[in-house]
C-alpha positions as CSV (number, residue, x, y, z in Angstrom):
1,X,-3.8,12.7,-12.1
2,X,-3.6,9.5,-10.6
3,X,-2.9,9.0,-7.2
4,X,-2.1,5.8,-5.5
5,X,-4.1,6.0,-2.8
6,X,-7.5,7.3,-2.0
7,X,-6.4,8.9,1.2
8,X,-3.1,10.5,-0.9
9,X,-5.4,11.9,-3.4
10,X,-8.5,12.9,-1.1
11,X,-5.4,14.7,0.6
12,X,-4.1,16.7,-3.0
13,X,-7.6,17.7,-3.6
14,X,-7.7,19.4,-0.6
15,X,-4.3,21.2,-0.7
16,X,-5.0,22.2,-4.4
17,X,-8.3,23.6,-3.2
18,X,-7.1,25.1,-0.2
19,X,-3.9,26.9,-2.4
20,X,-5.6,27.8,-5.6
21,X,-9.5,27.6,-5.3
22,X,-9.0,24.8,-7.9
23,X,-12.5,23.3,-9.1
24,X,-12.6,19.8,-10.0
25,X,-13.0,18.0,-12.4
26,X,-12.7,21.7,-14.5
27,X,-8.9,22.4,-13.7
28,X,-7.7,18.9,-12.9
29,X,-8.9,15.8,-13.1
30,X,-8.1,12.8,-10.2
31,X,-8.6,9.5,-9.9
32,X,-8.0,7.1,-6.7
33,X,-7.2,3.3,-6.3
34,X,-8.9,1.4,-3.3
35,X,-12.6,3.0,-3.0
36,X,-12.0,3.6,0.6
37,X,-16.3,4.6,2.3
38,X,-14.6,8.6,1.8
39,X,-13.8,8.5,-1.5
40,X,-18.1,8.6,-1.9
41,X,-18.4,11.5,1.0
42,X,-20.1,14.9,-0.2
43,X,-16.6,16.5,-0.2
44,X,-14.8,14.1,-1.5
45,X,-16.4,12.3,-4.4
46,X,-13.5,10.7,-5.2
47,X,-13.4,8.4,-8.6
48,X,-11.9,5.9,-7.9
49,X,-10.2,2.0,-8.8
50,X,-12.3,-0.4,-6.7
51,X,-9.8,-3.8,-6.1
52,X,-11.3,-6.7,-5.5
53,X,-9.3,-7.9,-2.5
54,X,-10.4,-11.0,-1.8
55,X,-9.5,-12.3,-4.6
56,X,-6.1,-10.8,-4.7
57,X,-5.8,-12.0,-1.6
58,X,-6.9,-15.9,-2.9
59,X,-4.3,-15.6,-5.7
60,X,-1.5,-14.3,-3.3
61,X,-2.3,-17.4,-0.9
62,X,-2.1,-19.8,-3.9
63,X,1.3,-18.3,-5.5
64,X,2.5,-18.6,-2.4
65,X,1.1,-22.2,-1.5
66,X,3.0,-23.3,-4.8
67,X,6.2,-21.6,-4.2
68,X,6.5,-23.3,-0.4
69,X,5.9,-27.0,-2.2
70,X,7.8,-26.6,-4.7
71,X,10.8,-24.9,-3.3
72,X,11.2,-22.9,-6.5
73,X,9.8,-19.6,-7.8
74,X,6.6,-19.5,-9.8
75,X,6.5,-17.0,-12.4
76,X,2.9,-16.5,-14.3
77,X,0.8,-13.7,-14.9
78,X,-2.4,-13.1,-12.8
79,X,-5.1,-11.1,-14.3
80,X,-8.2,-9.5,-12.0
81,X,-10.5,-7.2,-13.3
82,X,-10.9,-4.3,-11.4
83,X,-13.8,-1.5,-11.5
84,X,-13.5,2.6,-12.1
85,X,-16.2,4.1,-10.0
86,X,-16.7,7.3,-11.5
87,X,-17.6,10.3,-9.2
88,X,-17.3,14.3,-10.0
89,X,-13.1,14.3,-9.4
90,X,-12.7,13.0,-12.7
């Protein structure tokens, strides 16, 4: 399953273990997005999508620096590679 948040999934491993006694990765597999420092705890070890927000965040500024001069939408496609950290949820 993929969740999207670490904090939402760190929060359905929990209830499924707490409900069923599920075992990861064995009856379900998860997977974050964010790589939050408690995705890695012992209890957790979350996998996880690491983002690289700064430069999301650089892109976002520019889009929007170009939309403000020129008055106008801008329509493009922005690719940024993003990194799986694998850990024993998935």
């Amino acid at each position: 399953m993929l969740c999207p948040n670490d904090l939402f999934a760190i929060g359905f491993m929990d209830r499924l273990r707490s409900l069923s006694g599920g075992r990861l990765p064995n009856d379900l597999r998860i997977i974050g997005f964010d790589d939050i420092p408690m995705a890695g705890w012992e209890s957790s070890q979350l996998t996880t999508i690491r983002l690289p927000v700064a430069a999301m965040a650089a892109r976002a500024t520019d889009v929007i620096a170009r939309i403000v001069a020129q008055n106008e939408p801008v329509e493009e496609r922005i690719w940024i590679p993003c990194r799986l950290i694998e850990r024993a949820s998935a």
